[in-house]
mmCIF entry with sequence, helices, sheets and N, C-alpha, C, O atoms, coordinates in Angstrom:
data_MODEL
# 
_entry.id   MODEL 
# 
_entity.id                         1 
_entity.type                       polymer 
_entity.pdbx_number_of_molecules   1 
# 
_entity_poly.entity_id                      1 
_entity_poly.type                           'polypeptide(L)' 
_entity_poly.nstd_linkage                   no 
_entity_poly.nstd_monomer                   no 
_entity_poly.pdbx_seq_one_letter_code       
;(UNK)(UNK)(UNK)(UNK)(UNK)(UNK)(UNK)(UNK)(UNK)(UNK)(UNK)(UNK)(UNK)(UNK)(UNK)(UNK)
(UNK)(UNK)(UNK)(UNK)(UNK)(UNK)(UNK)(UNK)(UNK)(UNK)(UNK)(UNK)(UNK)(UNK)(UNK)(UNK)
(UNK)(UNK)(UNK)(UNK)(UNK)(UNK)(UNK)(UNK)(UNK)(UNK)(UNK)(UNK)(UNK)(UNK)(UNK)(UNK)
(UNK)(UNK)(UNK)(UNK)(UNK)(UNK)
;
_entity_poly.pdbx_seq_one_letter_code_can   XXXXXXXXXXXXXXXXXXXXXXXXXXXXXXXXXXXXXXXXXXXXXXXXXXXXXX 
_entity_poly.pdbx_strand_id                 A 
# 
loop_
_entity_poly_seq.entity_id 
_entity_poly_seq.num 
_entity_poly_seq.mon_id 
_entity_poly_seq.hetero 
1 1  UNK n 
1 2  UNK n 
1 3  UNK n 
1 4  UNK n 
1 5  UNK n 
1 6  UNK n 
1 7  UNK n 
1 8  UNK n 
1 9  UNK n 
1 10 UNK n 
1 11 UNK n 
1 12 UNK n 
1 13 UNK n 
1 14 UNK n 
1 15 UNK n 
1 16 UNK n 
1 17 UNK n 
1 18 UNK n 
1 19 UNK n 
1 20 UNK n 
1 21 UNK n 
1 22 UNK n 
1 23 UNK n 
1 24 UNK n 
1 25 UNK n 
1 26 UNK n 
1 27 UNK n 
1 28 UNK n 
1 29 UNK n 
1 30 UNK n 
1 31 UNK n 
1 32 UNK n 
1 33 UNK n 
1 34 UNK n 
1 35 UNK n 
1 36 UNK n 
1 37 UNK n 
1 38 UNK n 
1 39 UNK n 
1 40 UNK n 
1 41 UNK n 
1 42 UNK n 
1 43 UNK n 
1 44 UNK n 
1 45 UNK n 
1 46 UNK n 
1 47 UNK n 
1 48 UNK n 
1 49 UNK n 
1 50 UNK n 
1 51 UNK n 
1 52 UNK n 
1 53 UNK n 
1 54 UNK n 
# 
_struct_asym.id          A 
_struct_asym.entity_id   1 
# 
_struct_sheet.id               AA1 
_struct_sheet.type             ? 
_struct_sheet.number_strands   3 
_struct_sheet.details          ? 
# 
loop_
_struct_sheet_order.sheet_id 
_struct_sheet_order.range_id_1 
_struct_sheet_order.range_id_2 
_struct_sheet_order.offset 
_struct_sheet_order.sense 
AA1 1 2 ? anti-parallel 
AA1 2 3 ? anti-parallel 
# 
loop_
_struct_sheet_range.sheet_id 
_struct_sheet_range.id 
_struct_sheet_range.beg_label_comp_id 
_struct_sheet_range.beg_label_asym_id 
_struct_sheet_range.beg_label_seq_id 
_struct_sheet_range.pdbx_beg_PDB_ins_code 
_struct_sheet_range.end_label_comp_id 
_struct_sheet_range.end_label_asym_id 
_struct_sheet_range.end_label_seq_id 
_struct_sheet_range.pdbx_end_PDB_ins_code 
_struct_sheet_range.beg_auth_comp_id 
_struct_sheet_range.beg_auth_asym_id 
_struct_sheet_range.beg_auth_seq_id 
_struct_sheet_range.end_auth_comp_id 
_struct_sheet_range.end_auth_asym_id 
_struct_sheet_range.end_auth_seq_id 
AA1 1 UNK A 30 ? UNK A 34 ? UNK A 30 UNK A 34 
AA1 2 UNK A 38 ? UNK A 42 ? UNK A 38 UNK A 42 
AA1 3 UNK A 47 ? UNK A 49 ? UNK A 47 UNK A 49 
# 
loop_
_atom_site.group_PDB 
_atom_site.id 
_atom_site.type_symbol 
_atom_site.label_atom_id 
_atom_site.label_alt_id 
_atom_site.label_comp_id 
_atom_site.label_asym_id 
_atom_site.label_entity_id 
_atom_site.label_seq_id 
_atom_site.pdbx_PDB_ins_code 
_atom_site.Cartn_x 
_atom_site.Cartn_y 
_atom_site.Cartn_z 
_atom_site.occupancy 
_atom_site.B_iso_or_equiv 
_atom_site.pdbx_formal_charge 
_atom_site.auth_seq_id 
_atom_site.auth_comp_id 
_atom_site.auth_asym_id 
_atom_site.auth_atom_id 
_atom_site.pdbx_PDB_model_num 
ATOM 1   N N  . UNK A 1 1  ? 101.211 121.930 97.478  1.00 0.00 ? 1  UNK A N  1 
ATOM 2   C CA . UNK A 1 1  ? 102.491 121.651 98.091  1.00 0.00 ? 1  UNK A CA 1 
ATOM 3   C C  . UNK A 1 1  ? 102.922 120.233 97.695  1.00 0.00 ? 1  UNK A C  1 
ATOM 4   O O  . UNK A 1 1  ? 102.087 119.329 97.656  1.00 0.00 ? 1  UNK A O  1 
ATOM 5   N N  . UNK A 1 2  ? 104.164 120.031 97.411  1.00 0.00 ? 2  UNK A N  1 
ATOM 6   C CA . UNK A 1 2  ? 104.624 118.724 96.946  1.00 0.00 ? 2  UNK A CA 1 
ATOM 7   C C  . UNK A 1 2  ? 104.587 117.621 98.000  1.00 0.00 ? 2  UNK A C  1 
ATOM 8   O O  . UNK A 1 2  ? 104.588 116.444 97.640  1.00 0.00 ? 2  UNK A O  1 
ATOM 9   N N  . UNK A 1 3  ? 104.553 117.959 99.292  1.00 0.00 ? 3  UNK A N  1 
ATOM 10  C CA . UNK A 1 3  ? 104.584 116.941 100.345 1.00 0.00 ? 3  UNK A CA 1 
ATOM 11  C C  . UNK A 1 3  ? 103.203 116.662 100.936 1.00 0.00 ? 3  UNK A C  1 
ATOM 12  O O  . UNK A 1 3  ? 103.080 115.838 101.842 1.00 0.00 ? 3  UNK A O  1 
ATOM 13  N N  . UNK A 1 4  ? 102.160 117.335 100.437 1.00 0.00 ? 4  UNK A N  1 
ATOM 14  C CA . UNK A 1 4  ? 100.803 117.110 100.934 1.00 0.00 ? 4  UNK A CA 1 
ATOM 15  C C  . UNK A 1 4  ? 100.306 115.741 100.488 1.00 0.00 ? 4  UNK A C  1 
ATOM 16  O O  . UNK A 1 4  ? 100.628 115.278 99.393  1.00 0.00 ? 4  UNK A O  1 
ATOM 17  N N  . UNK A 1 5  ? 99.522  115.101 101.346 1.00 0.00 ? 5  UNK A N  1 
ATOM 18  C CA . UNK A 1 5  ? 98.957  113.796 101.036 1.00 0.00 ? 5  UNK A CA 1 
ATOM 19  C C  . UNK A 1 5  ? 97.481  113.789 101.410 1.00 0.00 ? 5  UNK A C  1 
ATOM 20  O O  . UNK A 1 5  ? 97.056  114.515 102.309 1.00 0.00 ? 5  UNK A O  1 
ATOM 21  N N  . UNK A 1 6  ? 96.728  112.987 100.733 1.00 0.00 ? 6  UNK A N  1 
ATOM 22  C CA . UNK A 1 6  ? 95.310  112.819 101.052 1.00 0.00 ? 6  UNK A CA 1 
ATOM 23  C C  . UNK A 1 6  ? 94.958  111.351 100.899 1.00 0.00 ? 6  UNK A C  1 
ATOM 24  O O  . UNK A 1 6  ? 95.556  110.642 100.089 1.00 0.00 ? 6  UNK A O  1 
ATOM 25  N N  . UNK A 1 7  ? 93.980  110.893 101.684 1.00 0.00 ? 7  UNK A N  1 
ATOM 26  C CA . UNK A 1 7  ? 93.496  109.521 101.587 1.00 0.00 ? 7  UNK A CA 1 
ATOM 27  C C  . UNK A 1 7  ? 91.987  109.559 101.459 1.00 0.00 ? 7  UNK A C  1 
ATOM 28  O O  . UNK A 1 7  ? 91.318  110.380 102.087 1.00 0.00 ? 7  UNK A O  1 
ATOM 29  N N  . UNK A 1 8  ? 91.466  108.678 100.654 1.00 0.00 ? 8  UNK A N  1 
ATOM 30  C CA . UNK A 1 8  ? 90.036  108.554 100.468 1.00 0.00 ? 8  UNK A CA 1 
ATOM 31  C C  . UNK A 1 8  ? 89.583  107.271 101.156 1.00 0.00 ? 8  UNK A C  1 
ATOM 32  O O  . UNK A 1 8  ? 90.145  106.203 100.910 1.00 0.00 ? 8  UNK A O  1 
ATOM 33  N N  . UNK A 1 9  ? 88.575  107.369 102.013 1.00 0.00 ? 9  UNK A N  1 
ATOM 34  C CA . UNK A 1 9  ? 88.015  106.202 102.684 1.00 0.00 ? 9  UNK A CA 1 
ATOM 35  C C  . UNK A 1 9  ? 86.572  106.031 102.215 1.00 0.00 ? 9  UNK A C  1 
ATOM 36  O O  . UNK A 1 9  ? 85.763  106.952 102.324 1.00 0.00 ? 9  UNK A O  1 
ATOM 37  N N  . UNK A 1 10 ? 86.262  104.862 101.701 1.00 0.00 ? 10 UNK A N  1 
ATOM 38  C CA . UNK A 1 10 ? 84.904  104.550 101.267 1.00 0.00 ? 10 UNK A CA 1 
ATOM 39  C C  . UNK A 1 10 ? 84.391  103.452 102.187 1.00 0.00 ? 10 UNK A C  1 
ATOM 40  O O  . UNK A 1 10 ? 84.987  102.379 102.286 1.00 0.00 ? 10 UNK A O  1 
ATOM 41  N N  . UNK A 1 11 ? 83.276  103.732 102.858 1.00 0.00 ? 11 UNK A N  1 
ATOM 42  C CA . UNK A 1 11 ? 82.715  102.787 103.820 1.00 0.00 ? 11 UNK A CA 1 
ATOM 43  C C  . UNK A 1 11 ? 81.387  102.234 103.298 1.00 0.00 ? 11 UNK A C  1 
ATOM 44  O O  . UNK A 1 11 ? 80.626  102.933 102.628 1.00 0.00 ? 11 UNK A O  1 
ATOM 45  N N  . UNK A 1 12 ? 81.134  100.999 103.611 1.00 0.00 ? 12 UNK A N  1 
ATOM 46  C CA . UNK A 1 12 ? 79.868  100.374 103.251 1.00 0.00 ? 12 UNK A CA 1 
ATOM 47  C C  . UNK A 1 12 ? 79.196  99.868  104.527 1.00 0.00 ? 12 UNK A C  1 
ATOM 48  O O  . UNK A 1 12 ? 79.780  99.090  105.282 1.00 0.00 ? 12 UNK A O  1 
ATOM 49  N N  . UNK A 1 13 ? 77.971  100.315 104.755 1.00 0.00 ? 13 UNK A N  1 
ATOM 50  C CA . UNK A 1 13 ? 77.208  99.870  105.919 1.00 0.00 ? 13 UNK A CA 1 
ATOM 51  C C  . UNK A 1 13 ? 76.528  98.552  105.612 1.00 0.00 ? 13 UNK A C  1 
ATOM 52  O O  . UNK A 1 13 ? 75.944  98.371  104.544 1.00 0.00 ? 13 UNK A O  1 
ATOM 53  N N  . UNK A 1 14 ? 76.613  97.633  106.563 1.00 0.00 ? 14 UNK A N  1 
ATOM 54  C CA . UNK A 1 14 ? 75.901  96.375  106.392 1.00 0.00 ? 14 UNK A CA 1 
ATOM 55  C C  . UNK A 1 14 ? 74.694  96.283  107.329 1.00 0.00 ? 14 UNK A C  1 
ATOM 56  O O  . UNK A 1 14 ? 73.696  95.650  106.983 1.00 0.00 ? 14 UNK A O  1 
ATOM 57  N N  . UNK A 1 15 ? 74.771  96.903  108.502 1.00 0.00 ? 15 UNK A N  1 
ATOM 58  C CA . UNK A 1 15 ? 73.675  96.911  109.474 1.00 0.00 ? 15 UNK A CA 1 
ATOM 59  C C  . UNK A 1 15 ? 73.654  98.253  110.189 1.00 0.00 ? 15 UNK A C  1 
ATOM 60  O O  . UNK A 1 15 ? 74.693  98.884  110.383 1.00 0.00 ? 15 UNK A O  1 
ATOM 61  N N  . UNK A 1 16 ? 72.459  98.681  110.579 1.00 0.00 ? 16 UNK A N  1 
ATOM 62  C CA . UNK A 1 16 ? 72.297  99.893  111.379 1.00 0.00 ? 16 UNK A CA 1 
ATOM 63  C C  . UNK A 1 16 ? 71.456  99.531  112.593 1.00 0.00 ? 16 UNK A C  1 
ATOM 64  O O  . UNK A 1 16 ? 70.358  98.993  112.451 1.00 0.00 ? 16 UNK A O  1 
ATOM 65  N N  . UNK A 1 17 ? 71.959  99.821  113.777 1.00 0.00 ? 17 UNK A N  1 
ATOM 66  C CA . UNK A 1 17 ? 71.214  99.583  115.008 1.00 0.00 ? 17 UNK A CA 1 
ATOM 67  C C  . UNK A 1 17 ? 70.445  100.845 115.364 1.00 0.00 ? 17 UNK A C  1 
ATOM 68  O O  . UNK A 1 17 ? 71.024  101.931 115.409 1.00 0.00 ? 17 UNK A O  1 
ATOM 69  N N  . UNK A 1 18 ? 69.159  100.716 115.616 1.00 0.00 ? 18 UNK A N  1 
ATOM 70  C CA . UNK A 1 18 ? 68.310  101.853 115.959 1.00 0.00 ? 18 UNK A CA 1 
ATOM 71  C C  . UNK A 1 18 ? 67.933  101.726 117.427 1.00 0.00 ? 18 UNK A C  1 
ATOM 72  O O  . UNK A 1 18 ? 67.369  100.709 117.831 1.00 0.00 ? 18 UNK A O  1 
ATOM 73  N N  . UNK A 1 19 ? 68.239  102.756 118.246 1.00 0.00 ? 19 UNK A N  1 
ATOM 74  C CA . UNK A 1 19 ? 67.879  102.700 119.664 1.00 0.00 ? 19 UNK A CA 1 
ATOM 75  C C  . UNK A 1 19 ? 66.369  102.559 119.853 1.00 0.00 ? 19 UNK A C  1 
ATOM 76  O O  . UNK A 1 19 ? 65.588  103.024 119.023 1.00 0.00 ? 19 UNK A O  1 
ATOM 77  N N  . UNK A 1 20 ? 65.970  101.924 120.935 1.00 0.00 ? 20 UNK A N  1 
ATOM 78  C CA . UNK A 1 20 ? 64.556  101.773 121.240 1.00 0.00 ? 20 UNK A CA 1 
ATOM 79  C C  . UNK A 1 20 ? 63.861  103.118 121.363 1.00 0.00 ? 20 UNK A C  1 
ATOM 80  O O  . UNK A 1 20 ? 64.463  104.088 121.824 1.00 0.00 ? 20 UNK A O  1 
ATOM 81  N N  . UNK A 1 21 ? 62.622  103.185 120.962 1.00 0.00 ? 21 UNK A N  1 
ATOM 82  C CA . UNK A 1 21 ? 61.850  104.426 121.054 1.00 0.00 ? 21 UNK A CA 1 
ATOM 83  C C  . UNK A 1 21 ? 61.903  105.256 119.780 1.00 0.00 ? 21 UNK A C  1 
ATOM 84  O O  . UNK A 1 21 ? 61.178  106.244 119.669 1.00 0.00 ? 21 UNK A O  1 
ATOM 85  N N  . UNK A 1 22 ? 62.745  104.882 118.813 1.00 0.00 ? 22 UNK A N  1 
ATOM 86  C CA . UNK A 1 22 ? 62.801  105.601 117.551 1.00 0.00 ? 22 UNK A CA 1 
ATOM 87  C C  . UNK A 1 22 ? 61.994  104.843 116.505 1.00 0.00 ? 22 UNK A C  1 
ATOM 88  O O  . UNK A 1 22 ? 61.971  103.613 116.494 1.00 0.00 ? 22 UNK A O  1 
ATOM 89  N N  . UNK A 1 23 ? 61.345  105.578 115.644 1.00 0.00 ? 23 UNK A N  1 
ATOM 90  C CA . UNK A 1 23 ? 60.534  104.981 114.586 1.00 0.00 ? 23 UNK A CA 1 
ATOM 91  C C  . UNK A 1 23 ? 61.423  104.734 113.373 1.00 0.00 ? 23 UNK A C  1 
ATOM 92  O O  . UNK A 1 23 ? 61.888  105.682 112.740 1.00 0.00 ? 23 UNK A O  1 
ATOM 93  N N  . UNK A 1 24 ? 61.663  103.462 113.045 1.00 0.00 ? 24 UNK A N  1 
ATOM 94  C CA . UNK A 1 24 ? 62.562  103.158 111.929 1.00 0.00 ? 24 UNK A CA 1 
ATOM 95  C C  . UNK A 1 24 ? 61.948  103.489 110.571 1.00 0.00 ? 24 UNK A C  1 
ATOM 96  O O  . UNK A 1 24 ? 62.626  103.371 109.550 1.00 0.00 ? 24 UNK A O  1 
ATOM 97  N N  . UNK A 1 25 ? 60.679  103.901 110.538 1.00 0.00 ? 25 UNK A N  1 
ATOM 98  C CA . UNK A 1 25 ? 60.050  104.322 109.288 1.00 0.00 ? 25 UNK A CA 1 
ATOM 99  C C  . UNK A 1 25 ? 60.343  105.795 108.986 1.00 0.00 ? 25 UNK A C  1 
ATOM 100 O O  . UNK A 1 25 ? 60.128  106.247 107.861 1.00 0.00 ? 25 UNK A O  1 
ATOM 101 N N  . UNK A 1 26 ? 60.828  106.540 109.969 1.00 0.00 ? 26 UNK A N  1 
ATOM 102 C CA . UNK A 1 26 ? 61.152  107.958 109.788 1.00 0.00 ? 26 UNK A CA 1 
ATOM 103 C C  . UNK A 1 26 ? 62.615  108.103 109.380 1.00 0.00 ? 26 UNK A C  1 
ATOM 104 O O  . UNK A 1 26 ? 63.439  107.265 109.747 1.00 0.00 ? 26 UNK A O  1 
ATOM 105 N N  . UNK A 1 27 ? 62.960  109.174 108.610 1.00 0.00 ? 27 UNK A N  1 
ATOM 106 C CA . UNK A 1 27 ? 64.358  109.364 108.217 1.00 0.00 ? 27 UNK A CA 1 
ATOM 107 C C  . UNK A 1 27 ? 65.237  109.682 109.425 1.00 0.00 ? 27 UNK A C  1 
ATOM 108 O O  . UNK A 1 27 ? 64.798  110.334 110.373 1.00 0.00 ? 27 UNK A O  1 
ATOM 109 N N  . UNK A 1 28 ? 66.462  109.218 109.377 1.00 0.00 ? 28 UNK A N  1 
ATOM 110 C CA . UNK A 1 28 ? 67.426  109.487 110.446 1.00 0.00 ? 28 UNK A CA 1 
ATOM 111 C C  . UNK A 1 28 ? 68.024  110.875 110.254 1.00 0.00 ? 28 UNK A C  1 
ATOM 112 O O  . UNK A 1 28 ? 68.222  111.311 109.120 1.00 0.00 ? 28 UNK A O  1 
ATOM 113 N N  . UNK A 1 29 ? 68.314  111.569 111.347 1.00 0.00 ? 29 UNK A N  1 
ATOM 114 C CA . UNK A 1 29 ? 68.991  112.860 111.277 1.00 0.00 ? 29 UNK A CA 1 
ATOM 115 C C  . UNK A 1 29 ? 70.488  112.588 111.312 1.00 0.00 ? 29 UNK A C  1 
ATOM 116 O O  . UNK A 1 29 ? 71.002  112.028 112.281 1.00 0.00 ? 29 UNK A O  1 
ATOM 117 N N  . UNK A 1 30 ? 71.174  112.978 110.270 1.00 0.00 ? 30 UNK A N  1 
ATOM 118 C CA . UNK A 1 30 ? 72.597  112.710 110.130 1.00 0.00 ? 30 UNK A CA 1 
ATOM 119 C C  . UNK A 1 30 ? 73.346  114.034 110.103 1.00 0.00 ? 30 UNK A C  1 
ATOM 120 O O  . UNK A 1 30 ? 72.996  114.929 109.335 1.00 0.00 ? 30 UNK A O  1 
ATOM 121 N N  . UNK A 1 31 ? 74.372  114.165 110.934 1.00 0.00 ? 31 UNK A N  1 
ATOM 122 C CA . UNK A 1 31 ? 75.196  115.362 110.960 1.00 0.00 ? 31 UNK A CA 1 
ATOM 123 C C  . UNK A 1 31 ? 76.286  115.223 109.909 1.00 0.00 ? 31 UNK A C  1 
ATOM 124 O O  . UNK A 1 31 ? 77.052  114.259 109.925 1.00 0.00 ? 31 UNK A O  1 
ATOM 125 N N  . UNK A 1 32 ? 76.354  116.186 108.997 1.00 0.00 ? 32 UNK A N  1 
ATOM 126 C CA . UNK A 1 32 ? 77.312  116.146 107.897 1.00 0.00 ? 32 UNK A CA 1 
ATOM 127 C C  . UNK A 1 32 ? 78.168  117.402 107.913 1.00 0.00 ? 32 UNK A C  1 
ATOM 128 O O  . UNK A 1 32 ? 77.725  118.460 108.361 1.00 0.00 ? 32 UNK A O  1 
ATOM 129 N N  . UNK A 1 33 ? 79.378  117.282 107.431 1.00 0.00 ? 33 UNK A N  1 
ATOM 130 C CA . UNK A 1 33 ? 80.263  118.436 107.270 1.00 0.00 ? 33 UNK A CA 1 
ATOM 131 C C  . UNK A 1 33 ? 80.410  118.698 105.779 1.00 0.00 ? 33 UNK A C  1 
ATOM 132 O O  . UNK A 1 33 ? 80.739  117.795 105.009 1.00 0.00 ? 33 UNK A O  1 
ATOM 133 N N  . UNK A 1 34 ? 80.162  119.956 105.372 1.00 0.00 ? 34 UNK A N  1 
ATOM 134 C CA . UNK A 1 34 ? 80.322  120.367 103.980 1.00 0.00 ? 34 UNK A CA 1 
ATOM 135 C C  . UNK A 1 34 ? 81.435  121.401 103.931 1.00 0.00 ? 34 UNK A C  1 
ATOM 136 O O  . UNK A 1 34 ? 81.319  122.469 104.531 1.00 0.00 ? 34 UNK A O  1 
ATOM 137 N N  . UNK A 1 35 ? 82.501  121.093 103.226 1.00 0.00 ? 35 UNK A N  1 
ATOM 138 C CA . UNK A 1 35 ? 83.646  121.999 103.179 1.00 0.00 ? 35 UNK A CA 1 
ATOM 139 C C  . UNK A 1 35 ? 84.364  121.997 104.514 1.00 0.00 ? 35 UNK A C  1 
ATOM 140 O O  . UNK A 1 35 ? 84.268  121.043 105.285 1.00 0.00 ? 35 UNK A O  1 
ATOM 141 N N  . UNK A 1 36 ? 85.073  123.063 104.773 1.00 0.00 ? 36 UNK A N  1 
ATOM 142 C CA . UNK A 1 36 ? 85.845  123.159 106.020 1.00 0.00 ? 36 UNK A CA 1 
ATOM 143 C C  . UNK A 1 36 ? 85.077  123.808 107.152 1.00 0.00 ? 36 UNK A C  1 
ATOM 144 O O  . UNK A 1 36 ? 85.474  123.681 108.310 1.00 0.00 ? 36 UNK A O  1 
ATOM 145 N N  . UNK A 1 37 ? 83.978  124.507 106.851 1.00 0.00 ? 37 UNK A N  1 
ATOM 146 C CA . UNK A 1 37 ? 83.372  125.325 107.900 1.00 0.00 ? 37 UNK A CA 1 
ATOM 147 C C  . UNK A 1 37 ? 81.852  125.251 107.987 1.00 0.00 ? 37 UNK A C  1 
ATOM 148 O O  . UNK A 1 37 ? 81.250  126.137 108.594 1.00 0.00 ? 37 UNK A O  1 
ATOM 149 N N  . UNK A 1 38 ? 81.218  124.271 107.430 1.00 0.00 ? 38 UNK A N  1 
ATOM 150 C CA . UNK A 1 38 ? 79.756  124.215 107.502 1.00 0.00 ? 38 UNK A CA 1 
ATOM 151 C C  . UNK A 1 38 ? 79.292  122.846 107.969 1.00 0.00 ? 38 UNK A C  1 
ATOM 152 O O  . UNK A 1 38 ? 79.674  121.823 107.401 1.00 0.00 ? 38 UNK A O  1 
ATOM 153 N N  . UNK A 1 39 ? 78.459  122.834 109.016 1.00 0.00 ? 39 UNK A N  1 
ATOM 154 C CA . UNK A 1 39 ? 77.837  121.606 109.518 1.00 0.00 ? 39 UNK A CA 1 
ATOM 155 C C  . UNK A 1 39 ? 76.357  121.650 109.179 1.00 0.00 ? 39 UNK A C  1 
ATOM 156 O O  . UNK A 1 39 ? 75.726  122.703 109.272 1.00 0.00 ? 39 UNK A O  1 
ATOM 157 N N  . UNK A 1 40 ? 75.803  120.516 108.789 1.00 0.00 ? 40 UNK A N  1 
ATOM 158 C CA . UNK A 1 40 ? 74.384  120.429 108.450 1.00 0.00 ? 40 UNK A CA 1 
ATOM 159 C C  . UNK A 1 40 ? 73.808  119.155 109.038 1.00 0.00 ? 40 UNK A C  1 
ATOM 160 O O  . UNK A 1 40 ? 74.506  118.146 109.143 1.00 0.00 ? 40 UNK A O  1 
ATOM 161 N N  . UNK A 1 41 ? 72.544  119.194 109.419 1.00 0.00 ? 41 UNK A N  1 
ATOM 162 C CA . UNK A 1 41 ? 71.835  118.000 109.890 1.00 0.00 ? 41 UNK A CA 1 
ATOM 163 C C  . UNK A 1 41 ? 70.769  117.662 108.858 1.00 0.00 ? 41 UNK A C  1 
ATOM 164 O O  . UNK A 1 41 ? 69.806  118.409 108.683 1.00 0.00 ? 41 UNK A O  1 
ATOM 165 N N  . UNK A 1 42 ? 70.943  116.543 108.182 1.00 0.00 ? 42 UNK A N  1 
ATOM 166 C CA . UNK A 1 42 ? 69.949  116.149 107.194 1.00 0.00 ? 42 UNK A CA 1 
ATOM 167 C C  . UNK A 1 42 ? 68.919  115.255 107.865 1.00 0.00 ? 42 UNK A C  1 
ATOM 168 O O  . UNK A 1 42 ? 69.297  114.556 108.806 1.00 0.00 ? 42 UNK A O  1 
ATOM 169 N N  . UNK A 1 43 ? 67.701  115.215 107.485 1.00 0.00 ? 43 UNK A N  1 
ATOM 170 C CA . UNK A 1 43 ? 67.068  115.908 106.372 1.00 0.00 ? 43 UNK A CA 1 
ATOM 171 C C  . UNK A 1 43 ? 66.462  117.262 106.765 1.00 0.00 ? 43 UNK A C  1 
ATOM 172 O O  . UNK A 1 43 ? 65.501  117.693 106.129 1.00 0.00 ? 43 UNK A O  1 
ATOM 173 N N  . UNK A 1 44 ? 66.971  117.925 107.754 1.00 0.00 ? 44 UNK A N  1 
ATOM 174 C CA . UNK A 1 44 ? 66.409  119.206 108.192 1.00 0.00 ? 44 UNK A CA 1 
ATOM 175 C C  . UNK A 1 44 ? 67.091  120.363 107.455 1.00 0.00 ? 44 UNK A C  1 
ATOM 176 O O  . UNK A 1 44 ? 68.034  120.148 106.692 1.00 0.00 ? 44 UNK A O  1 
ATOM 177 N N  . UNK A 1 45 ? 66.620  121.567 107.682 1.00 0.00 ? 45 UNK A N  1 
ATOM 178 C CA . UNK A 1 45 ? 67.208  122.771 107.096 1.00 0.00 ? 45 UNK A CA 1 
ATOM 179 C C  . UNK A 1 45 ? 68.275  123.385 107.996 1.00 0.00 ? 45 UNK A C  1 
ATOM 180 O O  . UNK A 1 45 ? 68.867  124.406 107.643 1.00 0.00 ? 45 UNK A O  1 
ATOM 181 N N  . UNK A 1 46 ? 68.530  122.767 109.171 1.00 0.00 ? 46 UNK A N  1 
ATOM 182 C CA . UNK A 1 46 ? 69.476  123.328 110.134 1.00 0.00 ? 46 UNK A CA 1 
ATOM 183 C C  . UNK A 1 46 ? 70.893  123.284 109.571 1.00 0.00 ? 46 UNK A C  1 
ATOM 184 O O  . UNK A 1 46 ? 71.293  122.302 108.946 1.00 0.00 ? 46 UNK A O  1 
ATOM 185 N N  . UNK A 1 47 ? 71.650  124.362 109.801 1.00 0.00 ? 47 UNK A N  1 
ATOM 186 C CA . UNK A 1 47 ? 73.075  124.382 109.451 1.00 0.00 ? 47 UNK A CA 1 
ATOM 187 C C  . UNK A 1 47 ? 73.802  125.361 110.382 1.00 0.00 ? 47 UNK A C  1 
ATOM 188 O O  . UNK A 1 47 ? 73.185  126.231 110.996 1.00 0.00 ? 47 UNK A O  1 
ATOM 189 N N  . UNK A 1 48 ? 75.104  125.199 110.469 1.00 0.00 ? 48 UNK A N  1 
ATOM 190 C CA . UNK A 1 48 ? 75.930  126.062 111.305 1.00 0.00 ? 48 UNK A CA 1 
ATOM 191 C C  . UNK A 1 48 ? 77.232  126.319 110.573 1.00 0.00 ? 48 UNK A C  1 
ATOM 192 O O  . UNK A 1 48 ? 77.909  125.381 110.154 1.00 0.00 ? 48 UNK A O  1 
ATOM 193 N N  . UNK A 1 49 ? 77.587  127.588 110.418 1.00 0.00 ? 49 UNK A N  1 
ATOM 194 C CA . UNK A 1 49 ? 78.849  127.960 109.805 1.00 0.00 ? 49 UNK A CA 1 
ATOM 195 C C  . UNK A 1 49 ? 79.866  128.290 110.887 1.00 0.00 ? 49 UNK A C  1 
ATOM 196 O O  . UNK A 1 49 ? 79.589  129.084 111.786 1.00 0.00 ? 49 UNK A O  1 
ATOM 197 N N  . UNK A 1 50 ? 81.045  127.679 110.799 1.00 0.00 ? 50 UNK A N  1 
ATOM 198 C CA . UNK A 1 50 ? 82.124  127.943 111.733 1.00 0.00 ? 50 UNK A CA 1 
ATOM 199 C C  . UNK A 1 50 ? 82.892  129.147 111.199 1.00 0.00 ? 50 UNK A C  1 
ATOM 200 O O  . UNK A 1 50 ? 83.341  129.137 110.053 1.00 0.00 ? 50 UNK A O  1 
ATOM 201 N N  . UNK A 1 51 ? 83.048  130.186 112.022 1.00 0.00 ? 51 UNK A N  1 
ATOM 202 C CA . UNK A 1 51 ? 83.661  131.431 111.566 1.00 0.00 ? 51 UNK A CA 1 
ATOM 203 C C  . UNK A 1 51 ? 85.154  131.324 111.340 1.00 0.00 ? 51 UNK A C  1 
ATOM 204 O O  . UNK A 1 51 ? 85.716  132.112 110.579 1.00 0.00 ? 51 UNK A O  1 
ATOM 205 N N  . UNK A 1 52 ? 85.816  130.368 111.983 1.00 0.00 ? 52 UNK A N  1 
ATOM 206 C CA . UNK A 1 52 ? 87.263  130.246 111.815 1.00 0.00 ? 52 UNK A CA 1 
ATOM 207 C C  . UNK A 1 52 ? 87.660  128.785 111.882 1.00 0.00 ? 52 UNK A C  1 
ATOM 208 O O  . UNK A 1 52 ? 86.918  127.962 112.418 1.00 0.00 ? 52 UNK A O  1 
ATOM 209 N N  . UNK A 1 53 ? 88.815  128.459 111.348 1.00 0.00 ? 53 UNK A N  1 
ATOM 210 C CA . UNK A 1 53 ? 89.325  127.096 111.448 1.00 0.00 ? 53 UNK A CA 1 
ATOM 211 C C  . UNK A 1 53 ? 89.791  126.835 112.851 1.00 0.00 ? 53 UNK A C  1 
ATOM 212 O O  . UNK A 1 53 ? 90.481  127.669 113.438 1.00 0.00 ? 53 UNK A O  1 
ATOM 213 N N  . UNK A 1 54 ? 89.436  125.710 113.399 1.00 0.00 ? 54 UNK A N  1 
ATOM 214 C CA . UNK A 1 54 ? 89.821  125.359 114.767 1.00 0.00 ? 54 UNK A CA 1 
ATOM 215 C C  . UNK A 1 54 ? 91.006  124.438 114.736 1.00 0.00 ? 54 UNK A C  1 
ATOM 216 O O  . UNK A 1 54 ? 91.492  124.021 115.787 1.00 0.00 ? 54 UNK A O  1 
# 
C-alpha cells in the first residue's frame, strides 16, 4: 500500500540488572516474537502459536 510506513528501532544495552536470587552465570530466558503469530522463550524449546491476529 502506498501509505504504509515502517520504522526500525535498534537498541543497545549498556547494563542489565539481575534480580537477587538469580544466577548470573546461567542464560537468561528471553521472550521473543517471531513473525506475527509465534512466541518463543529462549534458550528453551517452548513456543506458542497464536491462532488469529488480535
Amino acid at each position: 500500500m502506498p501509505h504504509d510506513k515502517a520504522k526500525l528501532a535498534i537498541l543497545r544495552l549498556s547494563d542489565i540488572l539481575i534480580p537477587g536470587g538469580l544466577d548470573d552465570a546461567q542464560p537468561a530466558h528471553i521472550l521473543c516474537q517471531h513473525g506475527l503469530n509465534r512466541l518463543m522463550a529462549t534458550p528453551t524449546e517452548w513456543h506458542y502459536n497464536i491462532d488469529r491476529n488480535v
